[in-house]
C-alpha positions as protocol buffer text, in pm:
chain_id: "A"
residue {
  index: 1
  type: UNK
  ca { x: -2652 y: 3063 z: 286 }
}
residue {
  index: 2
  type: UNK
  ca { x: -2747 y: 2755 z: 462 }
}
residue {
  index: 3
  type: UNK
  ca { x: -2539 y: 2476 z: 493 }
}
residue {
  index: 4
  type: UNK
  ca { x: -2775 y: 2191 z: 368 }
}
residue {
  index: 5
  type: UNK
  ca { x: -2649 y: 1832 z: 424 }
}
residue {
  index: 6
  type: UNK
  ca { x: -2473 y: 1700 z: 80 }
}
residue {
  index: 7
  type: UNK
  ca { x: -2687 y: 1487 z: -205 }
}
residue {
  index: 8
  type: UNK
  ca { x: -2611 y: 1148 z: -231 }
}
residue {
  index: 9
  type: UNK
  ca { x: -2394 y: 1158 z: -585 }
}
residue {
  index: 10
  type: UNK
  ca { x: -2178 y: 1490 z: -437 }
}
residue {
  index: 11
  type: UNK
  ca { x: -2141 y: 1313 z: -104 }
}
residue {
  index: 12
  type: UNK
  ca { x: -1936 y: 998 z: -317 }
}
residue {
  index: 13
  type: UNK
  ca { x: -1741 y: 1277 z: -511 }
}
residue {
  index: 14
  type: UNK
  ca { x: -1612 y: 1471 z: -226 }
}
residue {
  index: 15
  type: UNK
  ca { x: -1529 y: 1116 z: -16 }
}
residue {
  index: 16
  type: UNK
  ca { x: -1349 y: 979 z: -395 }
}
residue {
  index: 17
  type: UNK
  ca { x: -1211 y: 1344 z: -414 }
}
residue {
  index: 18
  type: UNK
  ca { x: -1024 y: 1318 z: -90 }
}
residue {
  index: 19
  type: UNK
  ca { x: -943 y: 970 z: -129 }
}
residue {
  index: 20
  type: UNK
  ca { x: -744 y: 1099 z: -443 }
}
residue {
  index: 21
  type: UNK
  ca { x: -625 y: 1403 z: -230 }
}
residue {
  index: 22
  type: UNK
  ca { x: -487 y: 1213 z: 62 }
}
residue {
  index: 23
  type: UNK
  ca { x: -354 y: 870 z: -137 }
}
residue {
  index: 24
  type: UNK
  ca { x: -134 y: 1139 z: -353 }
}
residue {
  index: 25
  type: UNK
  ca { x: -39 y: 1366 z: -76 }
}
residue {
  index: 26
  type: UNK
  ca { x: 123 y: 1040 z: 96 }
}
residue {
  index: 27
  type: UNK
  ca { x: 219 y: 919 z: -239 }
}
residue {
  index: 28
  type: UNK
  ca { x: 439 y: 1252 z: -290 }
}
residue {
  index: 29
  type: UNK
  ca { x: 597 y: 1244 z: 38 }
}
residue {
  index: 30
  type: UNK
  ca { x: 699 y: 840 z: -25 }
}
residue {
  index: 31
  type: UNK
  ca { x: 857 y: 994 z: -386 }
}
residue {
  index: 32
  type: UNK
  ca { x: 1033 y: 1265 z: -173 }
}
residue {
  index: 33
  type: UNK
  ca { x: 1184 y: 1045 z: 62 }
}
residue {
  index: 34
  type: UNK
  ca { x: 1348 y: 874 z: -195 }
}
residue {
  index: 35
  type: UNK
  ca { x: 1582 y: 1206 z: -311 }
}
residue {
  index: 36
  type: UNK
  ca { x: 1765 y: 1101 z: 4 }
}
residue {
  index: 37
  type: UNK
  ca { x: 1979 y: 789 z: -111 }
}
residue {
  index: 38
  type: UNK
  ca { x: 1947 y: 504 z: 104 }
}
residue {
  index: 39
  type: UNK
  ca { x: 2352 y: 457 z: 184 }
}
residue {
  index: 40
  type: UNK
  ca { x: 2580 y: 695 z: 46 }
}
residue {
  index: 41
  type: UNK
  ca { x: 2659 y: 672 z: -339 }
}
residue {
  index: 42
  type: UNK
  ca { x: 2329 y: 479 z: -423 }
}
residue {
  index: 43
  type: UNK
  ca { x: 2220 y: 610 z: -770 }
}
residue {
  index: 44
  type: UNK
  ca { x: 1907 y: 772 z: -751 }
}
residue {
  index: 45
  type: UNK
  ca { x: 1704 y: 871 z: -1088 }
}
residue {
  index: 46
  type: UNK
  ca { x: 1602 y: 1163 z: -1023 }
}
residue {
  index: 47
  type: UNK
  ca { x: 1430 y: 1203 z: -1346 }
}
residue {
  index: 48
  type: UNK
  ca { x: 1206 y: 923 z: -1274 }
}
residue {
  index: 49
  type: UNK
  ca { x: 1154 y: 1094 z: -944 }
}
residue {
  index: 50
  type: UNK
  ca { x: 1085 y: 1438 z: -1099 }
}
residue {
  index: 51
  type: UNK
  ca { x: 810 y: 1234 z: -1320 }
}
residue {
  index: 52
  type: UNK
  ca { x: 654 y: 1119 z: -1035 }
}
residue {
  index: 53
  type: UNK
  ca { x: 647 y: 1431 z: -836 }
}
residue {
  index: 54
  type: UNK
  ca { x: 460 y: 1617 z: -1099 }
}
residue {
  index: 55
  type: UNK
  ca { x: 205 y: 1357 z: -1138 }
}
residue {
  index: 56
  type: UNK
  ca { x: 139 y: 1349 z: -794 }
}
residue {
  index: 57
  type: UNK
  ca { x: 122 y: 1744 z: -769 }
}
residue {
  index: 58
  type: UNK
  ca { x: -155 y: 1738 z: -1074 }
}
residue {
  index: 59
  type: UNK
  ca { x: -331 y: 1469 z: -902 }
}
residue {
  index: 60
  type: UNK
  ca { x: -315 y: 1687 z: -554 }
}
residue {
  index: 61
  type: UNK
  ca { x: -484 y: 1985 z: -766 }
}
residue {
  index: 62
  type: UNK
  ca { x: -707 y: 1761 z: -967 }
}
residue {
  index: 63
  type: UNK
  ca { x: -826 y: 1645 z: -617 }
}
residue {
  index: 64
  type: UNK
  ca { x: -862 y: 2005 z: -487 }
}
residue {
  index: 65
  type: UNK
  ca { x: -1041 y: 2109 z: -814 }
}
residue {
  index: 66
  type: UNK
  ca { x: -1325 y: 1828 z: -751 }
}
residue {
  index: 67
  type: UNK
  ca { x: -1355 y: 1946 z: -395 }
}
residue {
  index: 68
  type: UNK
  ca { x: -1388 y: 2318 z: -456 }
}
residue {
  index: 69
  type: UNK
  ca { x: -1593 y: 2269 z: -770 }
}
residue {
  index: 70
  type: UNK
  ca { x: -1871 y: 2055 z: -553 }
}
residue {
  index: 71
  type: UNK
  ca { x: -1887 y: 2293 z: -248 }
}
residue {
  index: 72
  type: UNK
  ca { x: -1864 y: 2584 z: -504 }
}
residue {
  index: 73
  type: UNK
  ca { x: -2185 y: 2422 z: -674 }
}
residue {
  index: 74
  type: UNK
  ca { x: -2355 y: 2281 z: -344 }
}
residue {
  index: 75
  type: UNK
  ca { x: -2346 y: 2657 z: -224 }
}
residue {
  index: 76
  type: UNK
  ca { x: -2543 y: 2813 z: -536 }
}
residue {
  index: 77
  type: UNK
  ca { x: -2833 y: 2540 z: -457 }
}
């Protein structure tokens, strides 16, 4: 298969894809972080937290969905 340069519309979905991709893979590890509390004792709601995690998780596979979906269709063209 030959590796012929990207259309213009799949071009802006795989640079929005990894937008997504890398503003919630630095999103996650800013929610991480914050299991560790600041000074000992400090409450941390970890529910909240959990929230957060997961929603940065789906938006780390939506991300990688887009991406595999457009190289997955560039390659059949």
């Amino acid at each position: 298969a030959s590796s012929a340069p990207l259309q213009k519309p799949a071009l802006e979905t795989v640079r929005s894809s990894l937008r997504l991709l890398n503003a919630s893979a630095y999103r996650l590890q800013s929610e991480c972080r914050k299991t560790v509390p600041p000074e000992p004792g400090a409450a941390v709601d970890y529910q909240l937290l959990t929230q957060q995690v997961i929603q940065c998780a789906y938006d780390i596979a939506k991300a990688a969905k887009q991406l595999v979906t457009i190289t997955t269709r560039e390659k059949k063209q």
